[in-house]
N, C-alpha and C positions, 0 to 999 in steps of 0.2 A: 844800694842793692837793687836789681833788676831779676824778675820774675819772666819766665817762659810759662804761657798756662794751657789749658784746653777748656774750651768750655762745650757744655750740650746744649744745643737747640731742644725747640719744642717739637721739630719735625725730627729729632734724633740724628741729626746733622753734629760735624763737629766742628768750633770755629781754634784755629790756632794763635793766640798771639803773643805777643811781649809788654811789656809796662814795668815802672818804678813807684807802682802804685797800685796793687792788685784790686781790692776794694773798690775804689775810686774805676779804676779802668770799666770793671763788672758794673757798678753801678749805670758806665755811660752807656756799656752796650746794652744792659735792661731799658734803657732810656730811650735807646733807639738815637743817639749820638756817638756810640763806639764806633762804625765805622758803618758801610754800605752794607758790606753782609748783614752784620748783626742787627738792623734796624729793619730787613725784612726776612731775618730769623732769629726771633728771639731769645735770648738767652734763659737757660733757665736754673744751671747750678755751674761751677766750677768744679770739675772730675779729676781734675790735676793741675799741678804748678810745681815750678822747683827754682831756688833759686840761683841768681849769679851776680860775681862781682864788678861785671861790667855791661855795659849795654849790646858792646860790641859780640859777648861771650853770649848773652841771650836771645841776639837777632840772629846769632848760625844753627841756634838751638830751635829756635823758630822755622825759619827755614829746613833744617831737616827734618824737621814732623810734621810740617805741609806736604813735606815732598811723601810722605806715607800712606799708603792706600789706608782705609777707613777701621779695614778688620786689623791690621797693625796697628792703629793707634787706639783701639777697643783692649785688644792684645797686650798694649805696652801699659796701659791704666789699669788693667787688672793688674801684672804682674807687680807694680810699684803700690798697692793697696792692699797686699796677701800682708799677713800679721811674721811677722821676723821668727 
């Protein structure tokens, strides 16, 4: 299983990525080991994630929500967190 996630900065930046290991990933980038951005913007909670059966399904998933301006993917994390 492979997760697409979004996480928030402390500057209310959003970092986009991918993992088969949510927890784990989060931990590295609070660590300041997840990758270049996250290590001089720290993470500070996980706003979203959904998952996928492949890697390949979650890396184009990824990629489309990089490709999103900021107030879209504000946008799209509310609308996936309104109660059913």
């Amino acid at each position: 299983m492979w997760f697409t996630y979004i996480l928030e900065c402390e500057d209310k930046s959003l970092y986009t990525g991918c993992t088969n290991d949510l927890i784990r990933r989060f931990k590295q980038h609070s660590t300041g080991v997840g990758g270049k951005y996250t290590a001089s913007h720290k993470p500070v909670k996980i706003l979203f994630f959904e998952e996928h059966s492949t890697r390949s399904d979650a890396l184009k998933r990824e990629s489309q929500i990089k490709g999103w301006p900021h107030v879209k993917k504000l946008d799209f994390i509310l609308s996936q967190n309104k109660p059913a």
